[in-house]
C-alpha positions in Angstrom: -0.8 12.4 16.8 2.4 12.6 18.1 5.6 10.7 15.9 8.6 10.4 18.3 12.2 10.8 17.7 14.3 8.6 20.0 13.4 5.4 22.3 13.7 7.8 25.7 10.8 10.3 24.4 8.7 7.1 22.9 8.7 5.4 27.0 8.0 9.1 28.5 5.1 9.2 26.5 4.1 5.7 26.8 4.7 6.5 31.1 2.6 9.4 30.7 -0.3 7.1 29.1 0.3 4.7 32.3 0.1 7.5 34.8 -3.3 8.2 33.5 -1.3 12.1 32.0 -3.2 11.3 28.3 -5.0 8.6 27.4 -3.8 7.5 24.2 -1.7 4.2 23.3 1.9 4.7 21.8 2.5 3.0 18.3 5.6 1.3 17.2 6.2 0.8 13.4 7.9 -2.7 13.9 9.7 -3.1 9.9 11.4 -6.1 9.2 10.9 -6.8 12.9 13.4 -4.2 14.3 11.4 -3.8 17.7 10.6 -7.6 18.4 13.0 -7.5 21.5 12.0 -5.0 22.8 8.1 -6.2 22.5 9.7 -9.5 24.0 11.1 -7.9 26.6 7.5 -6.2 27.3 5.9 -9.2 27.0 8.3 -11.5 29.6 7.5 -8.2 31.9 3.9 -8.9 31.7 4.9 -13.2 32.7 6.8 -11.9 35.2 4.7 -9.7 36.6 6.4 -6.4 36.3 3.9 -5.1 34.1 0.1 -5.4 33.7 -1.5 -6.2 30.6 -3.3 -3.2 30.3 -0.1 -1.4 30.3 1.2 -3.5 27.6 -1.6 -3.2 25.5 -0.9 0.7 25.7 1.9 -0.4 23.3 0.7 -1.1 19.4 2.9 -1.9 17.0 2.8 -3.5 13.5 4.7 -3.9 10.5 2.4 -2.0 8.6 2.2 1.8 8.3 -1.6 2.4 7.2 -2.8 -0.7 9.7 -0.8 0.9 12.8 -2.4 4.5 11.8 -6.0 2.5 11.8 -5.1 1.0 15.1 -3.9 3.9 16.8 -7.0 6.2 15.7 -9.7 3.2 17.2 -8.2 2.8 20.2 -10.0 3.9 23.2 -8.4 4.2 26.7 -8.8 1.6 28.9 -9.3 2.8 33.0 -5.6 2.2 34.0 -5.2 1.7 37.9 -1.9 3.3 39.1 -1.2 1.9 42.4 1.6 0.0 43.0 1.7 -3.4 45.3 0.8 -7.3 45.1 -2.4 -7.8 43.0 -5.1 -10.3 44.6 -5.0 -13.0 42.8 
């Protein structure tokens, strides 16, 4: 498990996780809701369509420590597809 330092090195790893690099989703321990805008801003991303949902769901996070660990250690890699272009709809 892997506990990052700064926002930069949390989205490399979460990019490597996209690009297929590891398969393993990137936690966020959300207290008092500190990371809400930046889940917002994931989320509008995913509306938009800048980002697909199974990158999103690459991105767990929850207020509680011992929930996030559970989360994190049952997830299991979903088959991401890394090509870039319009989806058909």
């Amino acid at each position: 498990m892997r506990f990052c330092l700064c926002l930069g090195e949390f989205l490399e790893v979460l990019t490597w996780s996209q690009l297929g690099i590891q398969r393993k989703a990137c936690g966020m321990l959300n207290v008092n809701g500190y990371y809400d805008p930046l889940l917002a801003m994931a989320d509008k991303a995913v509306a938009e369509g800048f980002l697909s949902d199974v990158h999103r769901n690459l991105l767990l996070s929850d207020e509680d420590p011992e929930r996030l660990l559970d989360r994190l250690s049952n997830y299991s890699g979903a088959s991401v597809d890394k090509r870039i272009g319009p989806q058909v709809r």
